[in-house]
Backbone as CSV, one residue per row, in Angstrom:
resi,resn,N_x,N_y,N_z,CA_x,CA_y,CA_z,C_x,C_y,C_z
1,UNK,60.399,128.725,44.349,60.693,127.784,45.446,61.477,128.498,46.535
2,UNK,61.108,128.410,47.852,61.656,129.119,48.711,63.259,128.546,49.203
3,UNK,63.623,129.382,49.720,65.072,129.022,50.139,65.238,128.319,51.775
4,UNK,66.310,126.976,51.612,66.438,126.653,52.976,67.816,127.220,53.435
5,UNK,67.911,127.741,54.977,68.567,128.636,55.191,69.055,128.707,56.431
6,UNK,70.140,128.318,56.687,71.424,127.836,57.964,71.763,129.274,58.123
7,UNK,71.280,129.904,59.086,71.875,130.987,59.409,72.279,131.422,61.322
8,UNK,73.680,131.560,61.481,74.111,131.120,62.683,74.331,132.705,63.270
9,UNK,73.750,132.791,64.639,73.785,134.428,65.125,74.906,133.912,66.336
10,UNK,76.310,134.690,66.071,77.228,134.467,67.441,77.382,135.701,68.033
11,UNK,76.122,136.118,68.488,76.364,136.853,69.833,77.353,137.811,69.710
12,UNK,77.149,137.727,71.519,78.617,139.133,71.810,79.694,137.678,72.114
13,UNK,79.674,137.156,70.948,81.110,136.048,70.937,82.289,136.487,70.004
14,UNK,83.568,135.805,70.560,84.553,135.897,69.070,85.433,137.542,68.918
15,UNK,86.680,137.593,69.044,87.305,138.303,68.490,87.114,138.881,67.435
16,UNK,88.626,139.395,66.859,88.638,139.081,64.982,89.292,137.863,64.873
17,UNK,90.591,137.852,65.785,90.945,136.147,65.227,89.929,135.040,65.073
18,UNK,89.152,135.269,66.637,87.876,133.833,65.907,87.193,133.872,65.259
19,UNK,87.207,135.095,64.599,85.850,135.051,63.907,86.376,134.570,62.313
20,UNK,87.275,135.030,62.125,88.024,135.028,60.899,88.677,133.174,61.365
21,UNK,89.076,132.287,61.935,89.096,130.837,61.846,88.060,130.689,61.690
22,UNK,86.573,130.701,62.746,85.589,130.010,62.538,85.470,130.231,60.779
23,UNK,85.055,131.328,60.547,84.635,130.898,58.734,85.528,130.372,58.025
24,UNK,86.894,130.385,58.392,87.712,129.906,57.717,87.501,128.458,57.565
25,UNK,87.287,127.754,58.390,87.006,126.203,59.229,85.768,125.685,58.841
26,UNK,84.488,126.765,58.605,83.470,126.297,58.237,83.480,126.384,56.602
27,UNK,84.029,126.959,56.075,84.154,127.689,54.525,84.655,126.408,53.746
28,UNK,85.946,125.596,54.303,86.552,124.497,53.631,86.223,123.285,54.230
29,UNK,85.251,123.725,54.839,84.512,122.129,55.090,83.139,122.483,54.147
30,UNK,82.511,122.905,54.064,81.382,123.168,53.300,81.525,123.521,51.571
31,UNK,82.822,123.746,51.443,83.609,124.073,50.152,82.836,123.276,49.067
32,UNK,83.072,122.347,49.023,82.666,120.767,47.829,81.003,120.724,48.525
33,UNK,80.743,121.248,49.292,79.134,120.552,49.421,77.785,121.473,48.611
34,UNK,77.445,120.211,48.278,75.956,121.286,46.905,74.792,121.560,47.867
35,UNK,74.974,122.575,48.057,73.948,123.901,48.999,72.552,123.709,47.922
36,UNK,72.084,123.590,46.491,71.641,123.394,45.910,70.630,125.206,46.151
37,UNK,69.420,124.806,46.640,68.845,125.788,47.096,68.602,125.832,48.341
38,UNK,69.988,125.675,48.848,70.103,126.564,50.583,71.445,127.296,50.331
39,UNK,71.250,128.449,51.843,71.998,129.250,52.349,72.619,129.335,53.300
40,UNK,74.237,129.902,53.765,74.882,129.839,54.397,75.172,131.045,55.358
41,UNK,74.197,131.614,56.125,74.458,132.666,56.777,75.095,133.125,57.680
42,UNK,76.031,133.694,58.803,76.765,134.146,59.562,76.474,135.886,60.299
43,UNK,76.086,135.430,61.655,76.006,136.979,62.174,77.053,137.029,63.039
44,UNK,78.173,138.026,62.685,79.734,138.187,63.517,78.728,139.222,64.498
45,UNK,79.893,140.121,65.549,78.805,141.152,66.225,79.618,142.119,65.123
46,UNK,79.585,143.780,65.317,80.043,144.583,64.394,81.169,144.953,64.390
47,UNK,81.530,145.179,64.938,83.231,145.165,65.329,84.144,144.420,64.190
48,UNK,83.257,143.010,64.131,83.879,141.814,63.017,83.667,141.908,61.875
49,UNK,82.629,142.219,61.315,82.129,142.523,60.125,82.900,142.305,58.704
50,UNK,83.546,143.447,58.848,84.587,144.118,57.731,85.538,142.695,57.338
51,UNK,85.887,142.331,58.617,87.030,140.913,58.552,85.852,140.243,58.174
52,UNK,84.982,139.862,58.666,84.555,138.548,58.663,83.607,138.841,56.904
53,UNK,83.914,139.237,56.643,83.525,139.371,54.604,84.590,139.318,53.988
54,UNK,85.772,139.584,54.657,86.969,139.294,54.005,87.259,137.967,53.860
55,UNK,87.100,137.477,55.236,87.074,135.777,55.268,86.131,135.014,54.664
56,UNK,85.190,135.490,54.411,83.736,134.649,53.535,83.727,134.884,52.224
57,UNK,85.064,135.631,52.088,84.952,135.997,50.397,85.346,134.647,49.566
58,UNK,84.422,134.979,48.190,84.621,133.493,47.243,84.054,132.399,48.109
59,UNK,83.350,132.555,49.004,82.966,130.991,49.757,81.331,131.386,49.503
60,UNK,80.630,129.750,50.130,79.501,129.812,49.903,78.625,130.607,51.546
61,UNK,79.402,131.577,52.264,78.676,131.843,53.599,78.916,133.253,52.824
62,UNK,77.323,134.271,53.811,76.665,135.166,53.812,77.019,135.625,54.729
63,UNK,76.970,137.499,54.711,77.427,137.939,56.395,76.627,139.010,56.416
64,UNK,75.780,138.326,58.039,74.463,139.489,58.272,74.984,140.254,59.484
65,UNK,74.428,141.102,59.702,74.495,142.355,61.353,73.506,141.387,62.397
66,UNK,73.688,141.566,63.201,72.758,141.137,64.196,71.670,142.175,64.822
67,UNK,72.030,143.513,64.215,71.159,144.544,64.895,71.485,145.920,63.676
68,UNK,70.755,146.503,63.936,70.866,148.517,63.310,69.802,149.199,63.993
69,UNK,70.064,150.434,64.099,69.068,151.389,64.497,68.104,151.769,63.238
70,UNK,67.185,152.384,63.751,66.226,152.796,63.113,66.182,154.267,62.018
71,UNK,67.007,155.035,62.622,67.475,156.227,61.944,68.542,156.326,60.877
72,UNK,68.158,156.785,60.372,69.419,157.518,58.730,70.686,157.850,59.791
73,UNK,70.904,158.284,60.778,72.191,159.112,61.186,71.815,160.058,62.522
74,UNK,72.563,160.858,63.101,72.572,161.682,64.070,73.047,160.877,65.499
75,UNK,72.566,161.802,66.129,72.941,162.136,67.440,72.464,160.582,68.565
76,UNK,73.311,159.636,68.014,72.776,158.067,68.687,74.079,156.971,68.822
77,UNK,74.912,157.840,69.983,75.748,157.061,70.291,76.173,155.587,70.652
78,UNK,76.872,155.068,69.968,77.128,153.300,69.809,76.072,152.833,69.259
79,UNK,75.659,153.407,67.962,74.505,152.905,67.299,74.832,153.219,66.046
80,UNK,74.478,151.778,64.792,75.170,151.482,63.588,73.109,151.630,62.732
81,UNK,73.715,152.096,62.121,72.295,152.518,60.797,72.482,151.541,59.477
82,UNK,71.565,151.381,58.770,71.463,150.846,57.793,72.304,151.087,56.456
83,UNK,72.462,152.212,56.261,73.393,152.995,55.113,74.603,152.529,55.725
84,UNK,74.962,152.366,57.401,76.683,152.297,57.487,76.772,150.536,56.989
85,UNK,75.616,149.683,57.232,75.808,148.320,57.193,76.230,148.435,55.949
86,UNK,75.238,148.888,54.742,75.649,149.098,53.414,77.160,149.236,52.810
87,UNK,77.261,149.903,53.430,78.485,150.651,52.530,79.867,149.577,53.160
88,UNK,79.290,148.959,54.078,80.817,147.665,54.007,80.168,146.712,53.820
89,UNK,79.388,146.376,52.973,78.976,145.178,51.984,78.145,144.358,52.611
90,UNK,77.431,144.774,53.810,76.264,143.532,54.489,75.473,144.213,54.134
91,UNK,74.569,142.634,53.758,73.068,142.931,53.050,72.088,142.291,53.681
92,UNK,72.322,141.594,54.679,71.359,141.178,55.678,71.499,141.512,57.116
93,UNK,70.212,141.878,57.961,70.608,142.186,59.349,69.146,141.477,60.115
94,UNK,69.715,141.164,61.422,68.630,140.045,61.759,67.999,141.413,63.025
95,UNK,66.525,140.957,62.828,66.177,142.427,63.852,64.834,141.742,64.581
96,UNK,64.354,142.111,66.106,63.512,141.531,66.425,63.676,140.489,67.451
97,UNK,65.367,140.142,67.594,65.525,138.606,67.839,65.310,139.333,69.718
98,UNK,65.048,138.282,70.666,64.354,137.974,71.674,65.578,138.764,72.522
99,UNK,66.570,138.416,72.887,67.496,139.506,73.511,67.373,140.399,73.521
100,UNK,67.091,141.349,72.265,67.048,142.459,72.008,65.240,142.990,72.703
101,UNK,64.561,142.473,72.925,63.509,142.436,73.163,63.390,142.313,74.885
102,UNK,64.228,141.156,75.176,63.984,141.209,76.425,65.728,142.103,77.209
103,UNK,66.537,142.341,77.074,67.748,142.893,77.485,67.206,144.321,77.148
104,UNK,67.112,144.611,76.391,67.196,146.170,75.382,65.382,146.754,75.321
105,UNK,64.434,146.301,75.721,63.240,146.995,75.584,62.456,147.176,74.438
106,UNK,63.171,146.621,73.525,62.989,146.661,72.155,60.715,146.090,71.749
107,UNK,60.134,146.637,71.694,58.792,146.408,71.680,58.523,146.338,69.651
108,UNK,57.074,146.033,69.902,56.897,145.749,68.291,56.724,147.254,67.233
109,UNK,56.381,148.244,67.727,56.431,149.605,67.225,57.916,149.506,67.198
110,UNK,58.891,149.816,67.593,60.841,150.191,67.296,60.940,149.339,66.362
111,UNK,60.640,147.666,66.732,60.871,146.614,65.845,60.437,146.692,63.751
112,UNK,59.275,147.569,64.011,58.546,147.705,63.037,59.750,148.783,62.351
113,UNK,59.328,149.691,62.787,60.443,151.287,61.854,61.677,150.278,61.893
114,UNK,62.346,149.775,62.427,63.853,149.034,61.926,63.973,148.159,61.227
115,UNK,62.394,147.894,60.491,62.321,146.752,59.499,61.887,147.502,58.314
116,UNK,61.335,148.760,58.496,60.678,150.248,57.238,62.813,150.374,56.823
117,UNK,63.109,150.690,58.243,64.332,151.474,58.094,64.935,150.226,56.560
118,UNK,65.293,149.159,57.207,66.099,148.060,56.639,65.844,147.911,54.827
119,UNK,64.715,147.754,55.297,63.939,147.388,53.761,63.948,148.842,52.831
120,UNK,64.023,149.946,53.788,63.894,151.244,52.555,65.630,150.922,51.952
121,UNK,66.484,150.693,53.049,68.046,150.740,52.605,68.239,149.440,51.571
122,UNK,67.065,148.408,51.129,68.186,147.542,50.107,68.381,146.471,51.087
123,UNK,67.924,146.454,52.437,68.804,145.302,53.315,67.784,144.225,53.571
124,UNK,67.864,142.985,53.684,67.108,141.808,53.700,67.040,141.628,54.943
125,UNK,66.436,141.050,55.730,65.932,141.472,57.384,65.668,139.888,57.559
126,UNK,65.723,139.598,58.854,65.712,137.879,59.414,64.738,138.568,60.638
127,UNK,63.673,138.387,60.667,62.809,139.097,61.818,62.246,137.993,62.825
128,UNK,62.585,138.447,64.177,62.628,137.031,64.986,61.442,137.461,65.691
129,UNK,60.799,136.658,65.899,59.252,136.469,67.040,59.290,135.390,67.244
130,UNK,58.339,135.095,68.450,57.991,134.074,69.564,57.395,134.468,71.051
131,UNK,57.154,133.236,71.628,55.885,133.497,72.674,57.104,132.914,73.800
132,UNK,56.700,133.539,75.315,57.619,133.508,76.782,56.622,132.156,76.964
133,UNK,57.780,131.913,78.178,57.517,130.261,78.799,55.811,130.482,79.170
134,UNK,55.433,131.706,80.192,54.189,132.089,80.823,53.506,131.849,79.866
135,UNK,53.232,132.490,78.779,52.329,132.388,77.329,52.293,131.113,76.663
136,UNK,52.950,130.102,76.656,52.945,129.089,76.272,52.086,128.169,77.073
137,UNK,52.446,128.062,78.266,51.574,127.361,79.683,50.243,127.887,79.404
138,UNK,49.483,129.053,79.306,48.582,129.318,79.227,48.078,129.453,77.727
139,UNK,48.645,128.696,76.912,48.473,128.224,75.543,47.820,129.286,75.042
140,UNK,48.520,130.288,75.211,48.288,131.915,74.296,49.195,131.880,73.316
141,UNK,50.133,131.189,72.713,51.622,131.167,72.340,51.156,131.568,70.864
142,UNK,50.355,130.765,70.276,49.251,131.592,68.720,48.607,132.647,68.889
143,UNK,48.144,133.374,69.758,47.544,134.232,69.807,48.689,135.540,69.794
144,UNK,50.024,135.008,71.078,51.281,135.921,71.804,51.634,136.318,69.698
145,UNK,51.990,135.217,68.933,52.713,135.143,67.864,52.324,135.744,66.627
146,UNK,50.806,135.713,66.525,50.267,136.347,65.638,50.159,137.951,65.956
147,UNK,49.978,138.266,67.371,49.767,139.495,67.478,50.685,140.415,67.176
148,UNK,52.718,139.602,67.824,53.854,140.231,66.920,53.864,140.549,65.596
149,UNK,53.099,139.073,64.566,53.155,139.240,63.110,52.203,140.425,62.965
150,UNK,51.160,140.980,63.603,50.400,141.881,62.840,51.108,143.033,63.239
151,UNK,51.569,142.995,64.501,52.253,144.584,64.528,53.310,144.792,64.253
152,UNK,54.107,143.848,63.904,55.359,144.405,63.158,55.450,144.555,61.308
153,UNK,54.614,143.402,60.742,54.505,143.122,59.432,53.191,143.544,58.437
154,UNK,52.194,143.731,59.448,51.249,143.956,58.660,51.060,144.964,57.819
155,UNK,51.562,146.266,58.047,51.654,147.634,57.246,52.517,147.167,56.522
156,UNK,53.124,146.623,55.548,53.784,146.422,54.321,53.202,145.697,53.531
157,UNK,53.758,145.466,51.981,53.103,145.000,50.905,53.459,143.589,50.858
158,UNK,52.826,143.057,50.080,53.403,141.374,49.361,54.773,141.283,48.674
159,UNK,54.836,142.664,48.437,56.603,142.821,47.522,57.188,143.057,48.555
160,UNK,57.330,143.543,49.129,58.349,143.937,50.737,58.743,142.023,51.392
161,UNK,58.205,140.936,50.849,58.321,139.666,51.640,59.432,139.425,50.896
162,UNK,59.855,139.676,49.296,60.570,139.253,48.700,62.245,139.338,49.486
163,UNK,62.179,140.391,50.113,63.502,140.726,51.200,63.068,140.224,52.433
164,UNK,62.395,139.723,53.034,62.283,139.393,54.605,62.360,137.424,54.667
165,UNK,63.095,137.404,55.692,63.200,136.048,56.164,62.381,135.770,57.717
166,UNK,61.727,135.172,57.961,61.105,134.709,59.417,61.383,133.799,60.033
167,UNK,62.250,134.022,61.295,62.528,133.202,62.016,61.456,133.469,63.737
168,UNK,61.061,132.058,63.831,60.354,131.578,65.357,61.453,131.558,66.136
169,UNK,61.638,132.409,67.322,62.278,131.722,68.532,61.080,131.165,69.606
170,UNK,60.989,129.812,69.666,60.146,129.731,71.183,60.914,129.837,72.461
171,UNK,61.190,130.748,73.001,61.948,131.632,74.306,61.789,131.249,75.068
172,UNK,60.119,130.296,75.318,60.295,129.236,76.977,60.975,127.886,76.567
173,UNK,61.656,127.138,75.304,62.586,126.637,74.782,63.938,126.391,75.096
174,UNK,64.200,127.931,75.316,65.842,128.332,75.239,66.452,128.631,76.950
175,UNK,67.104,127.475,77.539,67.359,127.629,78.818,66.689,127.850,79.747
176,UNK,65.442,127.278,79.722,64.556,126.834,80.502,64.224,125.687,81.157
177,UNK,65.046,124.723,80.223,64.480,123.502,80.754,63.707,122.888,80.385
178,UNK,62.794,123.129,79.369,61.893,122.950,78.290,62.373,122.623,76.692
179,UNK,61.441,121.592,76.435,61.939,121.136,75.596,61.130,121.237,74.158
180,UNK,61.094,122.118,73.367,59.898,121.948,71.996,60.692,120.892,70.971
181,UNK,58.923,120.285,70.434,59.462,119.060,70.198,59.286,119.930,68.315
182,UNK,59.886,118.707,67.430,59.772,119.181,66.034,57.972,119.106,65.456
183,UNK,57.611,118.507,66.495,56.221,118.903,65.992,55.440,120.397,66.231
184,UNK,56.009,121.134,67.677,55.504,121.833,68.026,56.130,123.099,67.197
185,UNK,57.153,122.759,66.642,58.090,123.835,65.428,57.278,124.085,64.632
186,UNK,56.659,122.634,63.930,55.790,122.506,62.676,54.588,123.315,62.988
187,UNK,53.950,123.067,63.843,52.397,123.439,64.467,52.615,125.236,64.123
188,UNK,53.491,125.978,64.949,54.118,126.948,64.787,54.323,127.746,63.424
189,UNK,55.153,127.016,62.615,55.254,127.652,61.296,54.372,127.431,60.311
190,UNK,53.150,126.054,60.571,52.001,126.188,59.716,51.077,127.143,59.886
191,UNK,51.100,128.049,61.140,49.992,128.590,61.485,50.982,130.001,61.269
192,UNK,51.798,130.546,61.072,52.904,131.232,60.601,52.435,132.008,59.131
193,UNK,52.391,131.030,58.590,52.357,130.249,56.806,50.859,131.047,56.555
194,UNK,49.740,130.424,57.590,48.722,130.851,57.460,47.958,132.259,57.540
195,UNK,48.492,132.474,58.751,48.651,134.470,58.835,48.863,134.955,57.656
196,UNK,50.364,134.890,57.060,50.876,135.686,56.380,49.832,135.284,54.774
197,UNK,49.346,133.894,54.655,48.887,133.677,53.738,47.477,134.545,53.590
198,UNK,46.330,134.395,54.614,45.098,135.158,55.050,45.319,136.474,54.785
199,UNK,46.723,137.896,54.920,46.562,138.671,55.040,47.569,139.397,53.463
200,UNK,48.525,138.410,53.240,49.476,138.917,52.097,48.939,137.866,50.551
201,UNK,48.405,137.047,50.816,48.119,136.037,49.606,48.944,134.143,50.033
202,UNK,48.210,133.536,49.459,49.000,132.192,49.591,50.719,132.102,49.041
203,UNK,50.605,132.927,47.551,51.677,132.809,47.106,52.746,133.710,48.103
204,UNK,53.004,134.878,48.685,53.477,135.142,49.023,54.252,134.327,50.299
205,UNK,52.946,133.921,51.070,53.153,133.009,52.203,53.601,131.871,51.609
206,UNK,53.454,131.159,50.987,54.780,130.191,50.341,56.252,130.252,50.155
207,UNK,56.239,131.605,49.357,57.489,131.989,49.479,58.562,132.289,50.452
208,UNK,57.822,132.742,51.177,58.653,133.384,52.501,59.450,131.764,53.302
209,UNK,60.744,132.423,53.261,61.334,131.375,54.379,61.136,131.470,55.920
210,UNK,60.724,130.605,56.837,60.778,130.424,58.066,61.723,129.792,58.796
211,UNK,62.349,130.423,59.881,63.665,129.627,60.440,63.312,129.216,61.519
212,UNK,63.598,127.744,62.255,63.387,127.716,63.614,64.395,128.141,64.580
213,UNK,64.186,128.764,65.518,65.374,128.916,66.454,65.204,128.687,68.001
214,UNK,64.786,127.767,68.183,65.293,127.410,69.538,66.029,126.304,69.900
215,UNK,67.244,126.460,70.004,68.331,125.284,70.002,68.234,124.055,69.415
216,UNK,68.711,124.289,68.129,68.927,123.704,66.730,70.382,123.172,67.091
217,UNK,70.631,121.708,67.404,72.234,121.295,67.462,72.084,120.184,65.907
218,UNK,73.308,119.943,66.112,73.565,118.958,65.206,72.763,117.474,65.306
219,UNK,72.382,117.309,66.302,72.138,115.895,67.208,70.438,115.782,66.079
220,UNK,69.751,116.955,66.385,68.373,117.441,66.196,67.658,117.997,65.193
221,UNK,68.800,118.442,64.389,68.763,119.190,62.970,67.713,118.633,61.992
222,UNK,68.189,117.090,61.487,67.706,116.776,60.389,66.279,116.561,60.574
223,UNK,65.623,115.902,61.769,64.308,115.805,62.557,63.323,117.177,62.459
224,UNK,64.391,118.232,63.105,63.082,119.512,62.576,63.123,120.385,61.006
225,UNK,64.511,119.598,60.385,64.348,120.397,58.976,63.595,119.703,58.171
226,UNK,63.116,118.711,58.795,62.257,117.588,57.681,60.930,118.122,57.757
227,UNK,60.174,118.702,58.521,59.105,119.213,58.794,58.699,120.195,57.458
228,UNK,57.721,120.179,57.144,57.354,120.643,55.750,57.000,122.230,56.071
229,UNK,57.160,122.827,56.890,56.968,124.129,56.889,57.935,124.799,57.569
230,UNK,59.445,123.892,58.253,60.936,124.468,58.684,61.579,124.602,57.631
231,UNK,62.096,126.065,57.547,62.769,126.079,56.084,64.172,126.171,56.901
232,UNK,64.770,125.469,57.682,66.422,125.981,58.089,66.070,126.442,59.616
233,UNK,66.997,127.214,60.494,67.310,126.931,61.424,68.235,128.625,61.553
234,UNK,67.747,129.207,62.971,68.615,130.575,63.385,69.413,130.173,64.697
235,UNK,70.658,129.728,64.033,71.343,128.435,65.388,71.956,129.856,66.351
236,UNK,72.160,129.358,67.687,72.794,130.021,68.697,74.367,129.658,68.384
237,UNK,74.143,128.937,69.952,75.450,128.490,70.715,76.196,127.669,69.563
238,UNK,75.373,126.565,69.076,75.938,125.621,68.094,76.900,126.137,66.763
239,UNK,75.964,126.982,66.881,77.223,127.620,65.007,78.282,128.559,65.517
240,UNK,78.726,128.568,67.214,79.775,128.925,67.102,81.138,127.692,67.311
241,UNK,80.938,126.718,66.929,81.568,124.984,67.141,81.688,124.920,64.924
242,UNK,82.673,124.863,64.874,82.797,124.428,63.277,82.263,123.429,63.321
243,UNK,82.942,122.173,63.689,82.111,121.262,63.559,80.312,120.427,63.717
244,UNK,79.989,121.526,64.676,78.463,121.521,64.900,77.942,122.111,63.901
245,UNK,78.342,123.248,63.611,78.121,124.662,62.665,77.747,123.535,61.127
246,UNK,78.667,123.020,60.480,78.924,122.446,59.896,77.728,121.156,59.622
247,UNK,77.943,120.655,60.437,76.865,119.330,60.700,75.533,119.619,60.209
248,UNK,75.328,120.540,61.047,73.773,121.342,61.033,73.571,122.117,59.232
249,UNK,74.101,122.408,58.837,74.734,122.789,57.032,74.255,121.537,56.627
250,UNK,75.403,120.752,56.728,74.902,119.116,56.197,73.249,118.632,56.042
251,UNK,72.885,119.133,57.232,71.002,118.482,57.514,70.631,119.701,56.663
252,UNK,70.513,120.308,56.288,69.922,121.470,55.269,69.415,120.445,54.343
């Protein structure tokens, strides 16, 4: 049975002091609540890391990277590798996500080797795709989505899914002005489901968790986690608010 999975990316947000309240704040509110088979994830930026596992220790929250390079080591200034995530105890890193894509140049070949890189190190990967506002209007947005899934995922095995999580961002969604509804989430991750099923097996494609991420609040939560193919939610802005953060946990 696959896992449902609250996992909140805060940006270039947060100190160490905030970062270390926020989990603190979210940790003893979520304390007594039965997660059953869901997950509590947290992406500090790196800087926080180290603290922010100190603060999640004994609690039911997870602490992922928001990024790594592609290389073992060398000559790649302000750039964190997979072995360094390791060795201070993060085991998940989210790679792929749309910033990084549209800020940073990041294309589906880099995206690919930093998911070889991740997965050779032991590390569980949250791999973000989705289709631009333009691609959507011209209702390419299945075509934009599948073509990411084949070039970033397709050269790996059915055992390599056992570590990967998939999260949708729809990017003409997110501060646009546009609004995707929980059906168009669903539409999205059934045809998601189906790729991976056509090319890795049904069972595999079952297994795999899918996250939605385009502005997931508290208000909206329980509406798109009810959808039979949203497994959870890759919240922004919201999971940096305890109490939103929190809420959105609750609808899991």
């Amino acid at each position: 049975m696959r896992k449902k999975i609250v996992a909140g990316n805060w940006k270039m947000n947060n100190g160490v002091k905030e970062t270390s309240q926020l989990i603190r704040k979210v940790k003893k509110s979520i304390a007594d609540l039965e997660l059953n088979n869901a997950r509590v994830i947290v992406a500090p930026s790196f800087v926080n890391l180290v603290g922010a596992i100190k603060s999640a220790k004994d609690s039911k929250i997870e602490v992922a990277a928001q990024n790594m390079h592609q290389a073992k080591n060398g000559a790649f200034t302000g750039e964190i590798s997979a072995e360094m995530l390791q060795s201070i105890g993060v085991k998940t890193v989210i790679l792929g996500h749309s910033e990084r894509r549209q800020y940073f140049g990041e294309d589906d070949e880099l995206i690919a080797r930093k998911i070889d890189a991740a997965l050779a190190n032991d590390l569980e990967v949250i791999f973000c795709f989705g289709e631009l506002l333009e691609q959507r209007k011209l209702d390419n947005h299945l075509l934009e989505v599948g073509s990411q899934l084949k070039n970033t995922l397709f050269h790996l095995k059915a055992a390599d899914f056992k570590n990967i999580i998939l999260a949708y961002e729809p990017v003409w969604a997110i501060g646009t002005g546009e609004t995707a509804t929980p059906d168009q989430a669903q539409e999205m991750h059934a045809f998601v489901r189906n790729v991976l099923a056509k090319k890795f097996g049904q069972e595999t494609a079952d297994s795999v968790s899918i996250l939605y991420g385009g502005s997931v609040k508290a208000s909206n939560a329980e509406e798109i986690f009810s959808k039979p193919d949203v497994d959870g939610g890759l919240i922004g802005g919201a999971s940096l608010v305890a109490e939103d953060f929190v809420a959105i946990i609750e609808a899991i």
